[in-house]
Phi, psi and omega in degrees: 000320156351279169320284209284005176256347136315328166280335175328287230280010202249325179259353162278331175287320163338300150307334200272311172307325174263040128249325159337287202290344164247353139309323177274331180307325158343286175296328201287318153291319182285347156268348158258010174307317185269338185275330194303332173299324179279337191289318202287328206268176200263115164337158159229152189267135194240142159284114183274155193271143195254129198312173181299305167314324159307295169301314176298309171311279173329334174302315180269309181315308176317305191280312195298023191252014175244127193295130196268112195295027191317311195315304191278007202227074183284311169311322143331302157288339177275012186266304200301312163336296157344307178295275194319341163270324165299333171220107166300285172313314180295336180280347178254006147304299177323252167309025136062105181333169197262125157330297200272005168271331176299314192274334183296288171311019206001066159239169167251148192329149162259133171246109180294142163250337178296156191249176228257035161244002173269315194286354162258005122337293174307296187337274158343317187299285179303348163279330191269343188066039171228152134342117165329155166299310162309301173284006160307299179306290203317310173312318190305304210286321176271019175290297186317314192286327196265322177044048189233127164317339198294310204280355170283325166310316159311304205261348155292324180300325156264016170262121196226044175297179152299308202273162181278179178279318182315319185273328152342277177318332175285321184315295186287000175273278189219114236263342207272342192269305177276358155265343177298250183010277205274003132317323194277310181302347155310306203275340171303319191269006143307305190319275189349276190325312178294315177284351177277307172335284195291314176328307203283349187234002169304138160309117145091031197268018195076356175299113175297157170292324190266355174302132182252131169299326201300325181288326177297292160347283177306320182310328214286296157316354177256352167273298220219115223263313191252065165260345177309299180296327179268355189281292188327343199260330200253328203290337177259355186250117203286351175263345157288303192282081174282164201293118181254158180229131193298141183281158190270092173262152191283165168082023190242113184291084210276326185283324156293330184271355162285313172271000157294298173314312182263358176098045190202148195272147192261154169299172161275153179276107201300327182282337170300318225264301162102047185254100180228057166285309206248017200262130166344127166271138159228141212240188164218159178219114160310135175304145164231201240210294239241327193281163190267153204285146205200135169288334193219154172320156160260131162270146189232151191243118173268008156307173180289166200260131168320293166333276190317319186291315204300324170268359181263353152278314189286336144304296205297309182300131184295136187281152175269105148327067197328123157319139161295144158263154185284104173325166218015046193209115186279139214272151196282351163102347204242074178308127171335274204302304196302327186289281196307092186293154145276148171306149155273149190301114168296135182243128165307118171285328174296304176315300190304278187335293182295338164310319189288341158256017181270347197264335173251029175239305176300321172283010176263333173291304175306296203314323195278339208256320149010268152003282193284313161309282184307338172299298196315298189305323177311279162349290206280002179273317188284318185297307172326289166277358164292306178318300162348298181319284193300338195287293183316283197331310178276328171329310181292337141307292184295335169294312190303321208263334181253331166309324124348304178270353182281313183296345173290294160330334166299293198304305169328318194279339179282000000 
């Protein structure tokens, strides 16, 4: 009995261990069942649904991906040009006032606060011939209070826009776009406007003496249509206009356009002039027996003697007048004047310009006289060879008239 209750209980543990052991191989599948799924299977990407705000961007993008015809519509940019000639104070909001036409006029500088795609807004605005965004409202509000056709009929009436309707119609969908746009063209004909500016004022540019600015010009202008209106807006303003430099062309009076600049009257040019009246004669002298013994000629100058000027500045010049310095305070090795820098002298774009035309009236002037000269020699060539002519003519007489009287004189003698 022993035994057999013994096989019982040895074959009930059996069962009871593989159901243990296959309850846990269960679990043991039900926790890798999900990672093995997850390692096989693929993520899928959730779209997110896309807002209102969204769709209206995408939307604008679209439309602003359509190019604005500026090239073939030229009255366009001569409308906006208009504006900025008609309000003079807004172009210099715009293109940011001249410092020295301000301190020259005693006002103060102008400055735009508006930023600068609302002002080429307005701008759009008078090209297109519609009302400011305010004034839009304001007109809605007096439709709405008055609800009378006369004041619509008034405001049709003043529109003296450009744009065609269609683009009229893009404009007023989105006015932020088509003002960027006519931002760039602006910014194109700066470029443009700055690189003709450094050519005509370039170092070394190839300019001839006998080149007349009005033809440099006129080139200029066959290019680029509107330099006249914009040279009026940009020529005092240095980040449009740079500072140009005269090229060193020969027969060009540096002394004089040097003494313009600074106030100060210049000689006249001796070589120009063909004047050495007043120019230093210089002499050479040979070593003799009395001379101190010298390797090479000396040269001597009847000009004023180098000393006499040299004490005659230094007399004229002020003395400079030393600090005390204060008992106890040590002097720091560092003079008032080494601190005190002076500024350097700003040069006038107005000066440099009028040199540059005083610099082209004299050579048109040399050029005229040139001119005029070779004219004179032409002349005195053609007289030269007329005498020559009359001359042969009466020789060639006096041989017909003695050859004559000889034949007379033959016949006789027969």
């Amino acid at each position: 009995m022993s035994s057999g209750t013994s096989k019982k209980k040895k074959d009930g543990a059996s069962t009871v261990s593989k159901g243990k052991a296959a309850s846990a191989g269960s679990d043991v599948n039900a926790g890798t069942e999900p990672k093995k799924s997850a390692k096989r299977g693929k993520k899928v990407a959730v779209k997110p649904i896309a807002d209102d705000n969204e769709v209206e961007v995408e939307e604008t993008k679209r439309t602003k991906g359509d190019s604005v015809p500026w090239g073939k519509n030229p009255s366009w940019i001569a409308k906006a040009i208009e504006y900025l000639t008609n309000n003079p104070e807004f172009r210099m909001k715009l293109f940011s006032d001249s410092t020295s036409d301000a301190a020259a006029q005693s006002r103060a500088k102008v400055q735009g606060k508006e930023t600068k795609v609302g002002m080429y807004e307005i701008i759009m605005d008078f090209v297109a011939g519609v009302p400011s965004a305010s004034e839009m409202e304001e007109e809605a509000k007096v439709k709405s209070e008055s609800g009378s056709a006369d004041h619509e009929a008034e405001s049709n009436e003043e529109e003296t826009g450009v744009l065609g309707p269609e683009w009229k119609a893009k404009y007023l969908a989105d006015r932020g776009s088509l003002a960027r746009s006519l931002q760039q063209q602006f910014s194109r004909m700066k470029k443009t406007y700055s690189g003709h500016v450094s050519k005509l004022y370039a170092t070394g540019g190839g300019l001839r003496p006998e080149d007349d600015q009005a033809n440099l010009i006129a080139q200029i202008k066959e290019q680029f249509v509107h330099w006249d209106e914009l040279d009026g807006f940009w020529r005092e303003l240095p980040n449009y206009n740079p500072i140009g430099v005269l090229n060193a062309k020969s027969g060009a009076n540096h002394g004089k356009r040097a003494g313009a600049l600074f106030g100060i009257d210049a000689a006249d040019d001796i070589l120009a002039l063909g004047d050495v009246a007043h120019s230093p004669s210089w002499t050479t002298i040979s070593r003799d027996a009395s001379s101190p013994p010298c390797d090479k000629l000396i040269a001597t100058s009847e000009g004023p003697d180098m000393d006499e000027l040299e004490h005659e500045e230094v007399e004229d010049a002020p003395e400079e007048i030393m600090p005390k310095q204060e008992k106890g305070k040590k002097n720091s090795g560092k003079s008032e004047s080494s601190k005190a820098k002076p500024k350097p002298k700003r040069f006038d774009i107005d000066s440099l310009d009028q040199a540059y035309h005083e610099d082209l009236a004299e050579s048109s002037k040399r050029r005229a006289d040139r001119v005029g000269l070779e004219i004179e020699r032409e002349k005195n060539k053609r007289r030269k060879l007329e005498n020559e002519r009359q001359k042969f003519e009466l020789e060639r007489e006096e041989r017909r008239l003695q050859m004559q009287q000889q034949a007379q004189q033959n016949q006789l003698m027969m």
